[in-house]
C-alpha positions, 0 to 999 in steps of 0.5 A: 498901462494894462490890457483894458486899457488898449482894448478901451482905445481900440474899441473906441475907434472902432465904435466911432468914438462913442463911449456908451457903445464902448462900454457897452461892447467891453461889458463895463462902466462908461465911467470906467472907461472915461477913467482908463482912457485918462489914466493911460493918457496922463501915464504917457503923457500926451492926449490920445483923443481930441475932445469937446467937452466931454465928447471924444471926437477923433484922435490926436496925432499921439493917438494915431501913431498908438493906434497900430501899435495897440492893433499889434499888441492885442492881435499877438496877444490872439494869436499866443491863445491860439497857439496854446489851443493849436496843441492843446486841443489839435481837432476842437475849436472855431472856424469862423468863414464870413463870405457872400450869399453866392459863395456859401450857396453855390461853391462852399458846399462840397469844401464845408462837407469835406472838412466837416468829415475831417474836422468833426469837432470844429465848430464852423460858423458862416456869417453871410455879408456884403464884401465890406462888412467882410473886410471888417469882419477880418480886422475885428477877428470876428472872422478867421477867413474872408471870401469874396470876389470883391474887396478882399484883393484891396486891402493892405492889412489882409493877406488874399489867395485866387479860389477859382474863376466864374463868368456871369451868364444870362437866365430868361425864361423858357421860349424867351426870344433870346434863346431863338438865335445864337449867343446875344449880344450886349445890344441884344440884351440891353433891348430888355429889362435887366435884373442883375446883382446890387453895385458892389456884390458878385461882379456887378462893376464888371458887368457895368463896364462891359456895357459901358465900353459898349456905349451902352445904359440897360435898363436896370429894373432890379438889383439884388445880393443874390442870385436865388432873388434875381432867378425869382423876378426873372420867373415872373417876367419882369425882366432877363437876368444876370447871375453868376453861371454857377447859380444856376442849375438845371433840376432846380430852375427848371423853368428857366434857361442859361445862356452862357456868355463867354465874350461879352463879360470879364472873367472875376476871381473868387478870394480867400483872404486873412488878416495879416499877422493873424496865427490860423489853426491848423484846421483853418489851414486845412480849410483853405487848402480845401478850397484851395489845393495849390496852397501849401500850409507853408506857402499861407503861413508865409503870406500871413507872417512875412519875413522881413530883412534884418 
C-alpha cells in the first residue's frame, strides 16, 4: 500500500469514477492507475469499486468504509507539511479564501488590507464562487477558509463561526414612488418587477419565504450572483431591487436610492468556515481573528481539532 495509490482512490471518487480525469488530475498514466487501483485492491483483498467491464461505476461497501479512512490519512498527511512550514517559514506562505461576489466586494476589503500590513509575504488568493463549489473547495483543500451566508453552517465535515449580520434593503431609482411614503411594505413592493439575487446566493431563501408567509408571488424578472448586476438593471428601469444593505454605497450609486427594510426580511449570517481536522497556519488564524475579533486561536483550534473522551 503507498501514497498514490489512496490519492488514485479518492481522486477517483471525486472525478465521478472517470479514470481519464483522474489520470489526468494526478499527472499520470490512466494505466497506471488501472493498475494501482488493482493492486491495492487484491493487497486487501476485497474490491473497492463495482465495475462494468472495464468502467468503474461506483463503490462497493469495502470501498465506502476506506473511503474516510483514506480522506483522513491524506489530509494528516497535510497537515504534518503544514506544521513543518508553520515553524519553518513563520510569515511566508499561502491563504487560499474561496468566498461569494458579495463578501470579497463589500466586507473582506478592510480585513485583506489589514492582514496584507501584517502578513507581507503571505500570498492571499480569493476564488470567488457560488456557496456550494465553496463547501467543495474546503474539503478538496483547494481552500484554507470558506465565507459565505449559505451552506457553510450545514456541513458535518466543516467547522464554521458567526462573521457578522446584514439585512437586505430595496434600491429604486431616484424619484421612484416607492421613495414618497414611508418604509414599503411587502405588497407595496411585489406591486412592481423585481430583480434580486439567484436562489441559492446571498439570502435569497430568506427573502422567498418572507413573501411567501405573506401569501404573496413577486414578479421576479431578473436574478443574479451579485449585487453590482442587480444595482445595473435597477438604473435601466426594469425593475426595483433587492440587495444586501451593505452593497449599496451613496457616491458610488448615485443615481439610486436605498430603503431599508428592517421588518419585512430575516436577519442572515455571514460564516467563516474550516475543514474539520485541517491544521491552519498561524497567519490563517490571524486572518480569521480579523474577521472575527471574538475568536481566540485556541478557541478555533479546538473547533477544528476536537478532543474526544478517552
Amino acid at each position: 500500500m503507498n501514497l498514490q495509490q489512496l490519492r488514485i482512490v479518492r481522486e477517483t471518487v471525486r472525478r465521478q469514477f472517470n479514470l481519464t480525469e483522474v489520470a489526468n488530475a494526478l499527472f499520470t498514466a490512466q494505466s497506471g492507475v488501472s493498475k494501482h487501483i488493482k493492486d491495492l485492491e487484491d493487497e486487501l483483498g476485497v474490491e473497492l469499486f463495482t465495475r462494468r467491464g472495464k468502467r468503474l461505476l461506483g463503490l462497493t461497501a469495502p470501498g465506502r468504509e476506506l473511503l474516510p479512512i483514506v480522506e483522513r490519512l491524506l489530509l494528516d498527511l497535510q497537515n504534518i507539511k503544514r506544521l513543518g512550514e508553520q515553524f519553518a517559514q513563520q510569515d511566508t506562505g499561502h491563504l487560499a479564501i474561496a468566498t461569494t461576489h458579495t463578501q470579497a466586494r463589500y466586507a473582506l476589503p478592510p480585513v485583506v488590507t489589514r492582514f496584507k500590513s501584517h502578513f507581507p509575504r503571505v500570498h492571499l488568493e480569493l476564488h470567488q464562487c457560488g456557496p456550494g463549489e465553496i463547501v467543495e473547495r474546503l474539503r478538496s483543500g483547494e481552500a484554507d477558509i470558506g465565507i459565505a451566508t449559505e451552506a457553510l453552517a450545514d456541513e458535518p465535515d466543516l467547522v464554521s463561526f458567526p462573521f457578522y449580520e446584514w439585512r437586505h434593503a430595496l434600491i429604486v431609482p431616484e424619484g421612484h414612488p416607492l421613495t414618497a411614503a414611508g418604509p414599503p411594505t411587502l405588497e407595496a413592493i411585489a406591486e412592481y418587477p423585481l430583480i434580486t439575487y439567484h436562489p441559492g446566493y446571498t439570502g435569497r431563501a430568506r427573502i422567498d419565504a418572507a413573501f411567501a408567509r405573506a401569501g404573496l408571488v413577486p414578479e421576479i424578472v431578473m436574478s443574479a450572483l451579485d449585487a453590482d448586476v442587480i444595482k445595473a438593471y435597477v438604473e435601466l428601469g426594469l425593475g426595483v431591487g433587492l440587495i444586501a444593505a451593505m452593497a449599496w454605497h451613496p457616491a458610488r450609486d448615485a443615481g439610486l436610492r436605498l430603503i431599508e427594510l428592517p421588518d419585512l426580511f430575516e436577519t442572515n449570517t455571514a460564516r467563516l468556515g474550516l475543514r474539520r481536522g485541517r491544521y491552519l497556519r498561524d497567519y490563517a488564524l490571524s486572518f480569521i481573528r480579523a474577521c472575527a475579533p471574538e475568536l481566540t486561536a485556541d478557541r478555533i483550534r479546538e473547533a477544528v481539532f476536537p478532543k474526544t473522551a478517552v
